[in-house]
PLY file of the C-alpha trace (Angstrom):
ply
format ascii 1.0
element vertex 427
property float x
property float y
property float z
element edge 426
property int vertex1
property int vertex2
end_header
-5.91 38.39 3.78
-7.38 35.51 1.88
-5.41 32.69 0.47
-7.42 30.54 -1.87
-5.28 27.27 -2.62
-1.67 25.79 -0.56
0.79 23.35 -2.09
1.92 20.48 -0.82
4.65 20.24 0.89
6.94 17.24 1.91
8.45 16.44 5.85
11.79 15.14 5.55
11.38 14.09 9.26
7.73 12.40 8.47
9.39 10.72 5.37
12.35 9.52 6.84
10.93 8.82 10.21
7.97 6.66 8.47
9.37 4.71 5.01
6.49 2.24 4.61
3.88 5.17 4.78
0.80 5.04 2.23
-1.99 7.49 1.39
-5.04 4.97 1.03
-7.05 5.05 -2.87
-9.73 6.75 -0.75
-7.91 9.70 0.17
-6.22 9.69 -3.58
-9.65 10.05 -5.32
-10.92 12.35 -2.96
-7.74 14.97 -3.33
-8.11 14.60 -7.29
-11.66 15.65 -7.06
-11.11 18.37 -4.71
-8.22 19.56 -6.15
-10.93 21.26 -9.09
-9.98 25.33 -9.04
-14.12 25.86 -9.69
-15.09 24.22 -6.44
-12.40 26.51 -4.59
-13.27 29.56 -6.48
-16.80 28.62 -5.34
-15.75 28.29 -1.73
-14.49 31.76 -1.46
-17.27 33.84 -1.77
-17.93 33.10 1.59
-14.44 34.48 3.02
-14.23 38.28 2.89
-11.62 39.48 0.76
-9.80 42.24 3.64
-6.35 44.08 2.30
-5.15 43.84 5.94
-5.00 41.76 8.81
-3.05 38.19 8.99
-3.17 35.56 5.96
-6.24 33.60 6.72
-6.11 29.90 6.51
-6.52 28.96 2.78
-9.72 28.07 1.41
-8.64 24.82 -0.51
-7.36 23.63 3.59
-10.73 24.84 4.96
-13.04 22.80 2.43
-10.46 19.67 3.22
-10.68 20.15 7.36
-14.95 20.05 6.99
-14.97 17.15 4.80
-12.30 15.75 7.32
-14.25 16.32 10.48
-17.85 14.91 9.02
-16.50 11.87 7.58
-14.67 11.00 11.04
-17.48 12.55 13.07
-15.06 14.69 14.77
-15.85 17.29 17.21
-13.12 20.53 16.82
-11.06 19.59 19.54
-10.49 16.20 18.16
-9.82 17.75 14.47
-6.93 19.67 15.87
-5.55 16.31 17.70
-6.01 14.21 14.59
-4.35 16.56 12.39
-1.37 16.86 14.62
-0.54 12.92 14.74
-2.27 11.06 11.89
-0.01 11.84 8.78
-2.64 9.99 6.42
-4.77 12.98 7.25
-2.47 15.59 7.17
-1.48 14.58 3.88
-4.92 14.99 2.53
-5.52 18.28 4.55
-2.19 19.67 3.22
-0.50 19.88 6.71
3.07 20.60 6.83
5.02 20.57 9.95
3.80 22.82 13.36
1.46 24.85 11.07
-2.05 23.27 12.44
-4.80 25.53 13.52
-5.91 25.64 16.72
-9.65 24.30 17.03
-10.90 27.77 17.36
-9.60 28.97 13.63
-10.84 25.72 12.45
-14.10 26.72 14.04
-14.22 30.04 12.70
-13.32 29.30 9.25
-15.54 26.31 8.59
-18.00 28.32 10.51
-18.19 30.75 7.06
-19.22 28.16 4.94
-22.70 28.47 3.50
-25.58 25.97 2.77
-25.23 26.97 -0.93
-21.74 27.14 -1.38
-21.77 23.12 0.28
-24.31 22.36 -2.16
-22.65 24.32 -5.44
-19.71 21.98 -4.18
-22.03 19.19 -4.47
-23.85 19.57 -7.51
-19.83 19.63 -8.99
-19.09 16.21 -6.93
-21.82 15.05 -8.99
-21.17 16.05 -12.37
-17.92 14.44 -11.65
-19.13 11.56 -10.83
-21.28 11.61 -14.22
-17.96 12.16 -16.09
-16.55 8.88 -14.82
-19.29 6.93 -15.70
-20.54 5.78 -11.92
-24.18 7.22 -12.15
-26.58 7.39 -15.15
-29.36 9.17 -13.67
-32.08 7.03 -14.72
-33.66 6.63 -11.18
-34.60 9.14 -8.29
-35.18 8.18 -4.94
-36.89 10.83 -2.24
-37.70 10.00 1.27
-37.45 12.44 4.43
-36.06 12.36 7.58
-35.45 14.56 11.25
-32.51 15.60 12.28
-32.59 16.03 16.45
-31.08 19.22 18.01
-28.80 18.94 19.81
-31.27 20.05 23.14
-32.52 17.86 26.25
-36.18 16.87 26.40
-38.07 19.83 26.79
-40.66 20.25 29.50
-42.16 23.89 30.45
-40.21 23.54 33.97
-36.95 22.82 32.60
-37.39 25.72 29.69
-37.53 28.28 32.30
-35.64 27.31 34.17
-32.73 26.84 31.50
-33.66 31.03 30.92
-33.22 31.93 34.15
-29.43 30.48 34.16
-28.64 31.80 31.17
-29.40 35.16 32.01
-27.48 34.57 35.77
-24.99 33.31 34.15
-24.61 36.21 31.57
-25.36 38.82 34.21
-22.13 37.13 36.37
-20.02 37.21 33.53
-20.55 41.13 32.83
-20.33 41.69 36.61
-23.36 43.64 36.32
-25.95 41.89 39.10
-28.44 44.54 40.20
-29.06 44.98 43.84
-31.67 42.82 45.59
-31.52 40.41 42.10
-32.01 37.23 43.10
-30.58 34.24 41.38
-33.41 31.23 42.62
-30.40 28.65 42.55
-31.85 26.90 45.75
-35.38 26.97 44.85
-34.77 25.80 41.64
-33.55 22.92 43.01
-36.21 22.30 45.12
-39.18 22.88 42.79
-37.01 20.80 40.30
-36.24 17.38 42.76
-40.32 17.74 43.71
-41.39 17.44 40.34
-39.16 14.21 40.24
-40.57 12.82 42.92
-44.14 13.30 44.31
-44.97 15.27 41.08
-44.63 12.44 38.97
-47.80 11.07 39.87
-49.37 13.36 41.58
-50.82 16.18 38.75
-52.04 19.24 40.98
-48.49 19.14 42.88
-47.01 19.54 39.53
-48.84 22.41 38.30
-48.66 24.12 41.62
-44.83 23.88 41.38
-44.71 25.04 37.43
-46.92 28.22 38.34
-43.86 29.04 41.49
-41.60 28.19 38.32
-43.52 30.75 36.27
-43.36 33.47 39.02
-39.83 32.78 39.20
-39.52 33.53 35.55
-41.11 36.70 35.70
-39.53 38.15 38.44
-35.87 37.61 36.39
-37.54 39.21 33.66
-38.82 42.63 35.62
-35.56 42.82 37.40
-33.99 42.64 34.26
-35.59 45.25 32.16
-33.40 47.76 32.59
-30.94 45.93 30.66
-30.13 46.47 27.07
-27.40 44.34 26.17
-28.29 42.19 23.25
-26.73 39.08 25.00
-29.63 40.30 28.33
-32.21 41.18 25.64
-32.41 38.06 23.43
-32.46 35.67 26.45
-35.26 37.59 28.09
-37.42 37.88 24.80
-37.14 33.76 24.54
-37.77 33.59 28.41
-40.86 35.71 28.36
-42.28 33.63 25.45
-41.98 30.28 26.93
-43.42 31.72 30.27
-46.08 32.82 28.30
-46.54 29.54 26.25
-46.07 27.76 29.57
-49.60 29.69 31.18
-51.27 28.71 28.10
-50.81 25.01 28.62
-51.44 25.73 32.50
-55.25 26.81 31.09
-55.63 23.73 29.16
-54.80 25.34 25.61
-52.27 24.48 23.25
-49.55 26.97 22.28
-48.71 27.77 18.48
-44.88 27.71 17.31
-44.06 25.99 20.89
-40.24 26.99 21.55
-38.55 23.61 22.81
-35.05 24.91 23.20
-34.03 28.35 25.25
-30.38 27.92 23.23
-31.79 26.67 19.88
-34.80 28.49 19.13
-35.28 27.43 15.34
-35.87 23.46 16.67
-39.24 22.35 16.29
-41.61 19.53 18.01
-42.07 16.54 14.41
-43.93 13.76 14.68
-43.13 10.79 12.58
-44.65 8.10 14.17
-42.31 6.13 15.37
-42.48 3.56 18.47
-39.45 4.36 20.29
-39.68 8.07 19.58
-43.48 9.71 19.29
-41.77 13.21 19.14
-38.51 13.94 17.83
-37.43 17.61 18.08
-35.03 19.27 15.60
-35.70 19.59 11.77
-37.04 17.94 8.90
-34.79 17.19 5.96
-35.69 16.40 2.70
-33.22 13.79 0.88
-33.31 13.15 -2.86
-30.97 10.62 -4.46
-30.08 9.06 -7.41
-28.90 5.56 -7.78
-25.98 5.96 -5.75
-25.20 9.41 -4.60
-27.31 12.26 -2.52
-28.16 14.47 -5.06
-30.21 17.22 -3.56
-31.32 18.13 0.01
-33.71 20.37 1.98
-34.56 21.50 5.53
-37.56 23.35 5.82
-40.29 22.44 8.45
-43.13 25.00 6.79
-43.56 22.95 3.73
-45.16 19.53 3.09
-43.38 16.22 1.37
-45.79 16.38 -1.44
-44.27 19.74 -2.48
-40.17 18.53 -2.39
-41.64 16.11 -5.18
-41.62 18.77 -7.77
-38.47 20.37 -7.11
-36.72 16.76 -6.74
-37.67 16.14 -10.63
-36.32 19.43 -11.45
-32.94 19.15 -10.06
-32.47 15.81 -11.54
-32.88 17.25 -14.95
-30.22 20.38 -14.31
-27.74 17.79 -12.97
-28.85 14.91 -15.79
-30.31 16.60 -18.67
-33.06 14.82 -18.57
-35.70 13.23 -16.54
-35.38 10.20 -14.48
-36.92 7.09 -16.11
-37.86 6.10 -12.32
-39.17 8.06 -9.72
-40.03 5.93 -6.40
-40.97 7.89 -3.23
-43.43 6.77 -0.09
-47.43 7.78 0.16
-46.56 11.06 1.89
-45.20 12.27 -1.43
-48.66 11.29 -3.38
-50.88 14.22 -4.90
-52.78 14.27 -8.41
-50.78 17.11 -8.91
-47.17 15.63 -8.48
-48.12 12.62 -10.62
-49.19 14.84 -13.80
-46.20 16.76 -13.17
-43.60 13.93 -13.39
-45.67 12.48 -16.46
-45.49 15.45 -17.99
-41.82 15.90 -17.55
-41.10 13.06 -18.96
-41.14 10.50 -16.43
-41.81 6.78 -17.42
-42.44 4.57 -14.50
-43.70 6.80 -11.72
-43.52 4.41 -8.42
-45.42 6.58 -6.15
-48.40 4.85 -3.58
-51.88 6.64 -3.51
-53.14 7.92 -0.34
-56.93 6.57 0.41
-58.68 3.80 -1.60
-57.54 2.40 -4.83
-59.67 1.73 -8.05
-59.62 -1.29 -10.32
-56.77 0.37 -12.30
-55.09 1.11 -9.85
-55.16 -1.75 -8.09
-53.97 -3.52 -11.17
-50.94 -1.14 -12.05
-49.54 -1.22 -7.77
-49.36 -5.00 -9.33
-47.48 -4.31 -12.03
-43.48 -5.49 -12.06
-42.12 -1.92 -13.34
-43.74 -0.12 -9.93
-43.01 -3.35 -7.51
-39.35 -2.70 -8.63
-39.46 0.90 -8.16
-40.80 0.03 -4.13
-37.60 -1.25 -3.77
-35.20 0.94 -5.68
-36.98 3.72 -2.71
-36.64 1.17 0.10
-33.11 1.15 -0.53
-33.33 5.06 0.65
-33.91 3.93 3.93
-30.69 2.57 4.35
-28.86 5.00 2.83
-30.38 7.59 5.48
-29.41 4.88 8.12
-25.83 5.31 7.16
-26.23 9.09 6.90
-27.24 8.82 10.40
-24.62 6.40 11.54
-21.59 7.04 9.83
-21.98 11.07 9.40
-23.66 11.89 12.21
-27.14 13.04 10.70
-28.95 12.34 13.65
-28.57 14.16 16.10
-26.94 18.37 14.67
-23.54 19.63 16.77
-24.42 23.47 15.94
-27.12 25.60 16.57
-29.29 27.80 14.73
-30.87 27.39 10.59
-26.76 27.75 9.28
-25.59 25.66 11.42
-28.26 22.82 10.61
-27.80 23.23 7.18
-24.09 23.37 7.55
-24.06 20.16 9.96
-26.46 18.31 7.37
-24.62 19.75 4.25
-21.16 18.64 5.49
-22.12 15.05 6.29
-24.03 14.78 2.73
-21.18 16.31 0.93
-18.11 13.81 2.87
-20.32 10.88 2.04
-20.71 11.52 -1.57
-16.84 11.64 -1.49
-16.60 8.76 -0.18
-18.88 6.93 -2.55
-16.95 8.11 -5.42
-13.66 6.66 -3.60
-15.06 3.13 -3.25
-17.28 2.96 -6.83
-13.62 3.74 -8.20
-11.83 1.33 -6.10
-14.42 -1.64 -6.44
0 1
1 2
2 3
3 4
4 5
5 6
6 7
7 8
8 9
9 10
10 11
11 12
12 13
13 14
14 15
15 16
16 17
17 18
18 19
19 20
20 21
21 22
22 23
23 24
24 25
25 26
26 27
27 28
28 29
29 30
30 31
31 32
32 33
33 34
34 35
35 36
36 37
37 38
38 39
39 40
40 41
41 42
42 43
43 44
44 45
45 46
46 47
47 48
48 49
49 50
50 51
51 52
52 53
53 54
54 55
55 56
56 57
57 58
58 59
59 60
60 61
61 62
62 63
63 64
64 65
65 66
66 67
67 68
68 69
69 70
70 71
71 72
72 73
73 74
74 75
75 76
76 77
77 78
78 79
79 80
80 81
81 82
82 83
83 84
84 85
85 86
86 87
87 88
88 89
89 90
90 91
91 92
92 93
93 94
94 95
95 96
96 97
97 98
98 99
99 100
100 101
101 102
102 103
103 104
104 105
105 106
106 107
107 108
108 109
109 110
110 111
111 112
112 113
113 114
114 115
115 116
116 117
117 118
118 119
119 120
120 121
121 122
122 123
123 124
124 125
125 126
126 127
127 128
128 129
129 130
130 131
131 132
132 133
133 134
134 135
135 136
136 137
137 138
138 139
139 140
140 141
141 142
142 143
143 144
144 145
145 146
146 147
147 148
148 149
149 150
150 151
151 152
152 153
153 154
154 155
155 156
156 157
157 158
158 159
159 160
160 161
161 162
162 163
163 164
164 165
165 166
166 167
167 168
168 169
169 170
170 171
171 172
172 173
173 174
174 175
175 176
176 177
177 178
178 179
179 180
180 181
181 182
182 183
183 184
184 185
185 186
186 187
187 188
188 189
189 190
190 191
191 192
192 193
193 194
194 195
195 196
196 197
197 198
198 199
199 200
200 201
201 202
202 203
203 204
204 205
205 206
206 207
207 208
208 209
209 210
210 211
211 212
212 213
213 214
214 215
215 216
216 217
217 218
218 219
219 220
220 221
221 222
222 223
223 224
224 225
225 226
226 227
227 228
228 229
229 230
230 231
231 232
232 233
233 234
234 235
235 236
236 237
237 238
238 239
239 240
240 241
241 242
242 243
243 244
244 245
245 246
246 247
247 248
248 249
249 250
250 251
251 252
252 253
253 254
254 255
255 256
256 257
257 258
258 259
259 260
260 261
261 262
262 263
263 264
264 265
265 266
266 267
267 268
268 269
269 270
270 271
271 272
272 273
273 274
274 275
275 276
276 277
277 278
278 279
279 280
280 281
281 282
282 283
283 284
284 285
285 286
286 287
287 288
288 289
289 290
290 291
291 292
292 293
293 294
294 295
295 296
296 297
297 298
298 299
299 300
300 301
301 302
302 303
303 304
304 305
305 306
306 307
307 308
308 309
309 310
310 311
311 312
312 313
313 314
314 315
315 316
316 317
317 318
318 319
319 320
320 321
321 322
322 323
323 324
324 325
325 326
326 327
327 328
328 329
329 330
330 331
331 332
332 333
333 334
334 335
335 336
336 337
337 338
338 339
339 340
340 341
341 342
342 343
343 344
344 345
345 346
346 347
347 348
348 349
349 350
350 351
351 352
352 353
353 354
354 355
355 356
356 357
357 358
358 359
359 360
360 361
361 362
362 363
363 364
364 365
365 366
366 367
367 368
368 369
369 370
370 371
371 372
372 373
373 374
374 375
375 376
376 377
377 378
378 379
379 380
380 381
381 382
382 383
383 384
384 385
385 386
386 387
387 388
388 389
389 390
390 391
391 392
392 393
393 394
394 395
395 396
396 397
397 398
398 399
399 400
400 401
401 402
402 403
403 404
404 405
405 406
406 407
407 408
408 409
409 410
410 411
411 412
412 413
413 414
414 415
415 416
416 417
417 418
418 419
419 420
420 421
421 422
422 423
423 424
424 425
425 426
């Protein structure tokens, strides 16, 4: 059944065992602001509400063990550890005596947690925040930036070959091998070890051992037809694209909607032009802050930075109730369009570079002191993505699929906004 909130309760043994222990101002802000019924209330329509079964974890624990695990960068395994021994976290989390989930229920539950139930939690954070005075809204910040999947570097060898494990190692599991099925473990390894070595340099011995690769592929994917299992059935749908995708290249064409991942289909190929990484391959998200918190967010690949703009100026007003006197973003974010838009709403100093060449006027207003300050307001985004990164793990997502992006990218947003409030308060 579903629990929505716990007390807390006290540990003689932890008290008495540990005198001098302290729960840190952080940890004391952040339980006041979580403690808000609406943000738990919000929480649960993503739990089922079942009349039978066992009492599920609460839902006030649940929203305390994801903030816990993104603002440690904590995998599951270390959660459960952490929350066993460290009694600083246990207060916070609510944790009284043996009663600590295993790292599967912790995985399940904070597995139910939505993109827009993280950012409903958010958009509360925030209006929080407003209520003690540590943001104004007067500036807006937007920049962009990919998180990586969590995938090795994809070549068209190593994609089919990834398939044909999987579906051996499915096929093993089930104890369902047909007869005469074979499994290409040897082979694999030799086409593999040639690429690596006289295929490095040497182009037609490559291909040659990509097209054996290929009729390796196919063969798994005949002898496997007879299969319906979804588990069989997926795999083999993914493995016969990439085989295809993997002739087109072999003809000298390039493939649309190239799959990079046999495990995480939804990760895409971005370029953002940077030197140490040409190609980064996961998803793009779109960041939009005010002057000191993350304010909005968005990961979708299909559209453009020049259309985020518009939606960026209209969440600012729902959380602010009113325009931001300053919006800075990079040239990516520049259209005729976007510009009108933010004058129109209301927008007075709109610090935004034009793409191509500049006219006398405009020359002379990129000069001005209002949009020169505004340049660096929005450089200061690039730092707070840096920390994003660093401290919360943005760069690189621990879960697979669209929900578990946004949930990964949600979770790290939401534990760092949390944290901001703890040391504006705290000085």
């Amino acid at each position: 059944m579903k629990t929505l909130f716990i007390e807390r309760q006290t540990n003689l043994f932890e008290q008495f065992a540990n005198p001098q222990f302290k729960v840190s101002e952080d940890y004391q802000i952040i339980d006041q602001v979580l403690s808000d019924e609406n943000i738990i209330l919000e929480l649960a329509k993503d739990f089922p509400n079942t009349a039978t079964g066992r009492n599920r974890t609460p839902i006030e624990q649940t929203l305390r063990f994801l903030v816990l695990k993104h603002q440690r960068g904590l995998d599951y395994r270390s959660l459960e550890r952490t929350l066993k021994v460290n009694l600083e976290d246990r207060w916070f989390c609510k944790v009284s005596g043996d009663n600590v989930p295993c790292f599967k229920t912790l995985q399940n539950q904070i597995s139910q947690i939505s993109e827009q139930s993280i950012k409903s939690i958010n958009d509360r954070v925030i209006t929080e925040a407003r209520k003690r005075k540590l943001t104004k809204g007067k500036k807006m910040r937007v920049d962009s930036t990919v998180t990586e999947a969590n995938i090795h570097y994809p070549t068209d060898a190593s994609l089919i070959v990834d398939g044909i494990k999987k579906i051996n190692k499915t096929l093993t599991k089930l104890k369902i091998i047909p007869q005469g099925y074979r499994t290409f473990k040897r082979k694999i390894k030799q086409q593999i070890n040639i690429i690596r070595t006289i295929g490095r340099k040497n182009k037609e011995v490559r291909q040659k051992v990509i097209k054996t690769i290929v009729k390796m592929g196919k063969l798994v994917i005949a002898k496997t037809q007879c299969f319906r299992r979804k588990s069989i059935s997926q795999t083999r749908k993914i493995l016969k694209k990439i085989v295809e995708q993997t002739e087109l290249v072999l003809q000298g064409e390039k493939p649309k909607n190239r799959i990079v991942s046999i495990y995480d289909t939804v990760a895409r190929p971005i370029l953002k032009g940077k030197v140490d990484k040409p190609c980064e391959f996961g998803q793009e998200v779109q960041i939009q802050e005010d002057e000191h918190f993350v304010t909005n967010w968005e990961i979708n690949n299909k559209s453009s930075d020049t259309e985020f703009f518009a939606k960026a100026i209209d969440k600012h007003k729902e959380l602010f109730n009113k325009p931001p006197d300053t919006a800075a973003t990079d040239r990516g974010y520049w259209s005729p369009d976007n510009k009108e838009y933010a004058r129109s709403m209301g927008v007075k100093n709109i610090s935004m570079p034009k793409k191509g060449k500049l006219n006398e006027q405009e020359k002379e207003f990129q000069n001005t002191r209002a949009y020169k300050k505004g340049q660096r307001f929005r450089a200061g985004g690039e730092a707070k993505i840096s920390l994003l990164k660093r401290k919360y793990k943005l760069d690189r997502c621990g879960y697979q699929g669209n929900a578990g992006m946004a949930r990964w990218v949600g979770g790290g947003i939401l534990a760092c906004n949390l944290i901001t409030i703890a040391r504006l308060m705290t000085g």
